[in-house]
C-alpha positions in Angstrom: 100.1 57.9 -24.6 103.8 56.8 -25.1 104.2 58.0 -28.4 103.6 61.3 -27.4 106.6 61.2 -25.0 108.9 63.6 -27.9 106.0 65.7 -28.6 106.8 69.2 -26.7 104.6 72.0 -26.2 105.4 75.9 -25.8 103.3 76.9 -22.8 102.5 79.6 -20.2 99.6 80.6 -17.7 98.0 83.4 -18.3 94.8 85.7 -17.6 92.5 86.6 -20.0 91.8 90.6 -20.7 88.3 91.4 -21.6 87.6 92.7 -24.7 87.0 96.5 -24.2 90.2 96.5 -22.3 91.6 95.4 -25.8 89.9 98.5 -27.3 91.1 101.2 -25.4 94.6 99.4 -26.0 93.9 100.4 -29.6 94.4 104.0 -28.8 98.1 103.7 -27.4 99.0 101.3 -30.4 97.3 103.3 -32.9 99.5 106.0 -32.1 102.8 103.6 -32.2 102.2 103.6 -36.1 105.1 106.2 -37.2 107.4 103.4 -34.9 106.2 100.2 -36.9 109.7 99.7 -38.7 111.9 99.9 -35.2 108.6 98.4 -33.2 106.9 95.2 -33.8 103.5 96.0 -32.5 101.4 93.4 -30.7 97.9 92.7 -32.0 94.8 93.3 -29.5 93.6 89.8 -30.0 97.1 88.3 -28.8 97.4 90.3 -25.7 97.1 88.6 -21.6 98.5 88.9 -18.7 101.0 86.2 -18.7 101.8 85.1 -15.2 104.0 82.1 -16.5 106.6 80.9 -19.3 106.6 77.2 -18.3 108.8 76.8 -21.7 108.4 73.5 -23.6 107.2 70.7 -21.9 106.3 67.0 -23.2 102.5 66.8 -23.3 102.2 64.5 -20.3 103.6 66.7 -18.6 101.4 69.3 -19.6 98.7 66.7 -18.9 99.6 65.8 -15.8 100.7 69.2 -14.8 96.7 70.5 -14.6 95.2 68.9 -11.4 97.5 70.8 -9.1 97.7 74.0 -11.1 93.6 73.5 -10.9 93.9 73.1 -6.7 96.4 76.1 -6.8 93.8 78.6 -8.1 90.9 77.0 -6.5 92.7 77.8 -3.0 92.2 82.2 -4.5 89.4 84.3 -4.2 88.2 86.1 -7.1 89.4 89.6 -7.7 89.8 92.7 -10.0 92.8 94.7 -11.6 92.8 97.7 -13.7 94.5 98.3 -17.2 96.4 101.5 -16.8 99.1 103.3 -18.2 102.1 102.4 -20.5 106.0 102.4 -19.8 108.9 100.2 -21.3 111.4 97.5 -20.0 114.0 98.5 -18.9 112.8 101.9 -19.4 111.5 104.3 -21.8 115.1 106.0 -22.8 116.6 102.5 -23.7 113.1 100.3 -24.5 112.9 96.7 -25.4 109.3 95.9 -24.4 106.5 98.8 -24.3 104.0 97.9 -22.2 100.4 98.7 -20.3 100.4 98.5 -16.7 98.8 96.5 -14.4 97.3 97.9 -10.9 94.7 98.1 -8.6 94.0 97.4 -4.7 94.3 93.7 -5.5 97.6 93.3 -7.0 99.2 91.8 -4.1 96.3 88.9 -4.8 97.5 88.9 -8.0 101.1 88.3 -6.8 100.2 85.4 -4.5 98.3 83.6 -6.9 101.2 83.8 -9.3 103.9 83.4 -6.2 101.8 80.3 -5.6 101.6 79.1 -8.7 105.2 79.1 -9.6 106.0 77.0 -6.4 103.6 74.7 -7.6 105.7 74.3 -10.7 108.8 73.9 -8.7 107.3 71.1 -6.7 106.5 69.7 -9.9 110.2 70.1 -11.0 108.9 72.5 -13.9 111.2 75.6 -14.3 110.0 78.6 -13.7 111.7 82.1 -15.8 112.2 85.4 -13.8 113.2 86.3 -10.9 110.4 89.2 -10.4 107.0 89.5 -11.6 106.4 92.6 -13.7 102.6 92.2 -14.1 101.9 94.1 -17.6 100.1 93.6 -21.1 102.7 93.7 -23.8 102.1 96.3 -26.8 105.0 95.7 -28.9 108.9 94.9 -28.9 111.5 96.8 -30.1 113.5 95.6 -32.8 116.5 97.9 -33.7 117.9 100.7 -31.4 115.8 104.2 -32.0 117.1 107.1 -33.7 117.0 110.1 -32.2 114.0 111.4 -33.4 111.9 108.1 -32.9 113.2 108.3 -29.4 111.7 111.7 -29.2 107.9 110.5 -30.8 108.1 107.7 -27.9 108.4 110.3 -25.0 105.4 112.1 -26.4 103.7 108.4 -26.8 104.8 108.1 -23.2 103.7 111.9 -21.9 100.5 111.1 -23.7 99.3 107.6 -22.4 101.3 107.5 -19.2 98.2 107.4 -17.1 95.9 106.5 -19.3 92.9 104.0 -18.0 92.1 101.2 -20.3 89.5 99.6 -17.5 88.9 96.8 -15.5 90.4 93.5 -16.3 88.4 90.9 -13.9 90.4 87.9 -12.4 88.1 84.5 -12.0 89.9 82.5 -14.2 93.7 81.0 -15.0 94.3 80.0 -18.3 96.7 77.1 -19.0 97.9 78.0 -22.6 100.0 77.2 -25.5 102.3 78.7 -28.0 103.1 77.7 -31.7 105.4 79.6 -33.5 106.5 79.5 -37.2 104.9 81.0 -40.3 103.6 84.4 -39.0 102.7 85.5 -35.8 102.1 82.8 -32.5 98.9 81.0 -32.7 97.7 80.7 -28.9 95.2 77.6 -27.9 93.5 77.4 -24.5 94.4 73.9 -23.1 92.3 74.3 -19.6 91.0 77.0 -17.7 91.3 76.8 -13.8 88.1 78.7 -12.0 89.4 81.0 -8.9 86.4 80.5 -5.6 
């Protein structure tokens, strides 16, 4: 596969959400409409729970890269998290990213299987963004700073979906996945799916 050596994919690990957890998200986006021309909104069908930005990578790489991400996962038990809630990065008075939350009595499985999977990465002399893991589903970005009163309609957002449940989101698989950008929004394509025990 030499000639594929300059070839460089966008890609990231990530967790699928089922699909009625994307429609309850509908509700808390819905009401994001008045905010469309300060907030780009994320569609449903583009949203997971991204454990991993591995960047871009040459395709062997990405190739070669799956038999020990596939032994990483294998070594986890399944598990289950909940959709709930929404909140911003850095925080709702100065947002950049709105976001749902991620919880549930197995979180800290979720952070060792992604602690575990970024030392894998390491070992593989991949490098791995972020310092912290912020587990989350992201809604939409901000794209200008708010005025005053759209600052004001996002509190309210925030009041009214803070603890909102959006349901279960079930853990048994890791997807290995990539990213194309340009003309319109990313197109995501599953390269391989790694099965947790």
């Amino acid at each position: 596969m030499p000639g594929d050596e300059g070839e460089r994919w966008r890609v990231f690990l990530a967790i699928e959400i089922p699909d009625a957890v994307r429609e309850a998200l509908t509700g808390p986006l819905e009401a994001q409409q008045e905010l469309r021309g300060a907030i780009r909104i994320n569609p449903v069908d583009r949203m997971h729970l991204t454990l991993h930005f591995l960047g871009h990578l040459a395709r062997p790489m990405v190739e070669q890269l799956q038999p020990a991400l596939a032994a990483v996962v294998l070594r986890h038990q399944r598990f289950r998290l909940a959709a709930q809630g929404v909140g911003a990065f850095p925080n709702i008075s100065r947002p950049r990213v709105l976001w749902a939350g991620i919880t549930g009595d197995d979180l800290p499985r979720l952070t060792a299987l992604q602690l575990e999977l970024g030392d894998g990465l390491r070992t593989a002399d991949v490098t791995v963004e972020g310092d912290r893991f912020h587990p989350h589903l992201t809604l939409g970005r901000v794209r200008r700073p708010l005025t005053a009163p759209e600052r004001a309609v996002l509190r309210d957002w925030s009041t009214r979906w803070g603890a909102a449940a959006f349901g279960e989101v079930p853990v048994d698989q890791v997807r290995l996945m990539r990213s194309q950008l340009g003309g319109g929004p990313p197109r995501y394509t599953t390269l391989a799916t790694f099965d947790l025990q």
